[in-house]
N, C-alpha and C positions, 0 to 999 in steps of 0.2 A: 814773814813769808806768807801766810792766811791773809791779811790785809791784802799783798799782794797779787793774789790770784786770786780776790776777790776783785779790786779794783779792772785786771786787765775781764775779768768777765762783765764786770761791768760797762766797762768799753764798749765788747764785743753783742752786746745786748742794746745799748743805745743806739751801736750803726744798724743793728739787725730791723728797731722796732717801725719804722714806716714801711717798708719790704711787706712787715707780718700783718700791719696794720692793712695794706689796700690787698693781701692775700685772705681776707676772712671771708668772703665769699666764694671762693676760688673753687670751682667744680673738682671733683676725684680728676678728669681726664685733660684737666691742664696739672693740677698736682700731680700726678703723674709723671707728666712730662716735667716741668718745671724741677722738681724736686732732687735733691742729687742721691738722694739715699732713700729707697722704700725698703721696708725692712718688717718681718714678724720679729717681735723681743721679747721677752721676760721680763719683768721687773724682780731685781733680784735683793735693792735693799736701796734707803735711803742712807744717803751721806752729806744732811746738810752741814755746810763749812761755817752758816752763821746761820745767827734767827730772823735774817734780811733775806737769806737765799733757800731755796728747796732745791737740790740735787739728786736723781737717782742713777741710780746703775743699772745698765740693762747688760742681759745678756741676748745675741743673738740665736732667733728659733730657723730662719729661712730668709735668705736673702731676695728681694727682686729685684732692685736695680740698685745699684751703685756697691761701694767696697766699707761696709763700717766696721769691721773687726768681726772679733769674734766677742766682743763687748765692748762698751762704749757708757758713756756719760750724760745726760743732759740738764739744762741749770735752766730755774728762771727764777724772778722774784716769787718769796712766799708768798701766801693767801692763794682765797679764792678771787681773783678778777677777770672779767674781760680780755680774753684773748688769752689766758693763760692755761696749761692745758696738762702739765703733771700731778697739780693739788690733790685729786681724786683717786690718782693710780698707789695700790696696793703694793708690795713685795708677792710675789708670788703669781702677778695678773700678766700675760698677755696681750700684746693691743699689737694693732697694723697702723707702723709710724711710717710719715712723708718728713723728710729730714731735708734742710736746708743747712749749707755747711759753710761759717766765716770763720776763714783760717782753720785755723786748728780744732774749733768746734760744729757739733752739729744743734739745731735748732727745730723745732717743730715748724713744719713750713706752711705757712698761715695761721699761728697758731692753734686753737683748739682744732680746726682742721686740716689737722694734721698728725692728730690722733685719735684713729679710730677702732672700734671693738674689733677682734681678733676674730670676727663670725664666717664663717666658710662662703658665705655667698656673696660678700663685700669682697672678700681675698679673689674670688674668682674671677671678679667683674672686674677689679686692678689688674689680676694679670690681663688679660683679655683686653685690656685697655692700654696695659705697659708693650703688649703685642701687635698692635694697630699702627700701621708703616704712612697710612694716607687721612688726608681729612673724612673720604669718601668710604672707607671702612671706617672709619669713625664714625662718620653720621647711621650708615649701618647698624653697628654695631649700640650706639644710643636708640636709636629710634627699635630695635629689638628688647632694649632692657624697658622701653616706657612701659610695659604692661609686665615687669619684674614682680614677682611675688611679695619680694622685700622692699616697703616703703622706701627705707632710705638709699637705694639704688634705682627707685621710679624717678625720686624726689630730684637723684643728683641727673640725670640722663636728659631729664626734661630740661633745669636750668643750662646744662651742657651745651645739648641740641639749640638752645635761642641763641648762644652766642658765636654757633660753631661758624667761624668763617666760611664763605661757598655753599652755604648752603644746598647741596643736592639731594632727593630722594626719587628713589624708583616708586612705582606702584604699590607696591607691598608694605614699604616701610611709609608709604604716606598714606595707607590705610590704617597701619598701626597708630602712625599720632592721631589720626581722628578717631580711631576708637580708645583708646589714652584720652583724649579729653571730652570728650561725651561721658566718660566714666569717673574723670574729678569736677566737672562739672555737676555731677548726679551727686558725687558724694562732697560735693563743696570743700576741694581738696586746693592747701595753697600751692600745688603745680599748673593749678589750671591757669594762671598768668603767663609761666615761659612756654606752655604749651600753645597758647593763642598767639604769644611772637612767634614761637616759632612754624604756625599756621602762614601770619602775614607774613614770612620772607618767602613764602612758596607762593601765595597767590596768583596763582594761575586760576583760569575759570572754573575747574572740578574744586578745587579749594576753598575759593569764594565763596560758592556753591555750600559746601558744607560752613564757614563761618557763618554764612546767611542766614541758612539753617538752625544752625544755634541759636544765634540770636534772637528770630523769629519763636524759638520755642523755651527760650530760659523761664525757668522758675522763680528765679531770685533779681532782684534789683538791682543787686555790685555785677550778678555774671552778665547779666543784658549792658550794663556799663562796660563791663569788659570789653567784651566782644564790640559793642559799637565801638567804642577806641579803637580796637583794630583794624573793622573795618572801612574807620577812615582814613588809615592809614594805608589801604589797598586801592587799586588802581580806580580811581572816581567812575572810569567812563565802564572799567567790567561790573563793578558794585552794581549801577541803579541800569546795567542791562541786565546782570541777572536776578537783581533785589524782585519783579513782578513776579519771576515764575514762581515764585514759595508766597508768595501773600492771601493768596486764595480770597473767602468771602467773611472771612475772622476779621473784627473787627480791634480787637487786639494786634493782631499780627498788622492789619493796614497802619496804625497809629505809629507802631515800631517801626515799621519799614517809610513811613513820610517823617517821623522823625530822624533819622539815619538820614534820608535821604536831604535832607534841611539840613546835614552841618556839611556836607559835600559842594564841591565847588559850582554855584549856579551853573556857567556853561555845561557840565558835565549831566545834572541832578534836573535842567527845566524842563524837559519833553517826559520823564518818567514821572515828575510832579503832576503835571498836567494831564497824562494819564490816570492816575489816579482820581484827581478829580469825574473824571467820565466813569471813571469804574468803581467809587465808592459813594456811598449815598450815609455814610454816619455825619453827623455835624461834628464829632469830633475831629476826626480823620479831615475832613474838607478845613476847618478853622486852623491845623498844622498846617496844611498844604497850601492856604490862602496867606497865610503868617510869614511862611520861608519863600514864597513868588515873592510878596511886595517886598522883605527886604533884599532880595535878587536886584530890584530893578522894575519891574512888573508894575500897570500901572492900574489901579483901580479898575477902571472901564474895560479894560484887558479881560477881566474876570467877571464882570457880572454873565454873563451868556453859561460860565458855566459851573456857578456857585450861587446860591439863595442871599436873596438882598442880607437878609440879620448876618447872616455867617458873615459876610464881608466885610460891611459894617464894623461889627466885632473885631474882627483880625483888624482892620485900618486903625481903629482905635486902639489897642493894644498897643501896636508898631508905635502911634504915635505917642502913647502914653512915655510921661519921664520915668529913667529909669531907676531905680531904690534899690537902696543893698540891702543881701538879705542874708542873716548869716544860719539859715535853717534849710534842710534840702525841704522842698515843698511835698517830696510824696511820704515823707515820715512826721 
């Protein structure tokens, strides 16, 4: 009879694990939704049925969405692995479980994300979240938690907010993601990725405006890569209209802003290129902006009148040099 209700758990675990598998990234506010059962528990005692499986028993503390009893079961393979998410939990511990339910069982839904600490400020941000009728209180409601006390409620709002469908924000809450990433970008925080997607799905010109801006003033090497990714990934023709007004007489900032402006699509990027030129006098700055004209299209003679004979020179040669792989970034 144990063989046997081991085997059908075992079933029930094989059809479970791609489900769990492409759920391990899965924000709180699709788990949420997704999930059939969110539940506070008790861990009340383990009953594993062999030394293949781990089993505990929960008792229910607070129900928020779905019907699990007034206790319940949940199985996975022993050990500690990957995506596996009861190894750690005690007799006697609390946690806030997202339960996915096949047939007759319920399953941690995402695995290890899907069981999380029993801390008051996570519980509240689920209910809050299990409460949410539209996308547009949703986004709301994320773009409120980015500047959250509790790291792992910044952490999950941010990843949230990049993939939330429709993306909309009023004024307020798209002043909160810019001051959100201004502030893991200070503290070199890994939210500061979904918060820069989720800069580029708003990009409207006050946005751009701020992505610019960052970029223009990053500290670090990966976050100026950042941000230029995104930035080319925003609309070419608002980019290198509003990339001049933040460039000022920094010769740093000109270098950034003609590089950015060199991976943009020539018809978009050649009239602010060539501005440049009249407005900057570093050889650096001119030698980028003479590099990304000639591969445009742009024909030598085009340029002498407003670029010094060496710089040109230089850039033609460059362009025309073959080209080698390299498998070292150059500025490290």
């Amino acid at each position: 009879m144990k063989n046997l209700v081991c085997n059908v758990a075992t079933m029930f675990l094989l059809l479970a694990v791609p489900a769990a598998a492409q759920d391990q990234a899965t924000a709180l506010s699709t788990a949420a939704r997704a999930a059939a059962v969110v539940v506070r528990a008790t861990v009340v005692a383990a009953t594993d049925p062999s030394p293949e499986w781990h089993r505990l028993q929960f008792r229910t503390v607070e129900v928020l969405k779905g019907t699990p009893g007034a206790s319940f079961t949940l199985l996975e393979p022993s050990g500690a692995c990957c995506g596996r998410s009861l190894f750690a939990l005690q007799a006697g511990q609390t946690c806030l479980l997202f339960l996915r339910q096949h047939g007759a069982l319920l399953h941690p839904f995402g695995g290890s994300r899907g069981v999380l600490p029993d801390a008051p400020e996570i519980v509240a941000h689920v209910r809050e979240l299990l409460q949410t009728g539209s996308n547009a209180a949703l986004a709301r409601l994320l773009a409120r938690n980015l500047v959250h006390a509790e790291p792992r409620i910044a952490d999950d709002a941010a990843h949230a907010l990049a993939v939330l469908p429709q993306l909309e924000l009023a004024a307020q809450e798209r002043r909160l993601l810019v001051d959100a990433l201004d502030e893991a970008l200070r503290r070199a925080l890994a939210r500061s990725a979904p918060l820069v997607e989720a800069a580029v799905r708003l990009q409207d010109a006050a946005m751009v405006d701020e992505l610019v801006r960052a970029y223009l003033g990053a500290d670090r090497a990966d976050h100026m890569a950042l941000l230029r990714k995104g930035l080319s990934r925003c609309s070419p023709a608002e980019v290198s209209n509003r990339l001049p007004i933040h460039v000022g007489a920094d010769e740093r900032r000109a270098l950034r802003a003609a590089e950015l402006l060199v991976d943009l699509p020539a018809t978009d990027a050649r009239q602010a290129l060539l501005a440049m030129l009249r407005n900057q006098s570093s050889p650096r700055v001119q030698l980028c902006v003479a590099e990304g004209l000639l591969a445009a299209g742009l024909r030598s003679e085009q340029l002498t009148s407003v670029l010094p004979a060496p710089v040109l020179d230089l850039a033609q040669r460059r362009l025309d040099a073959p080209r080698t792989f390299r498998s070292i970034t150059p500025h490290r």
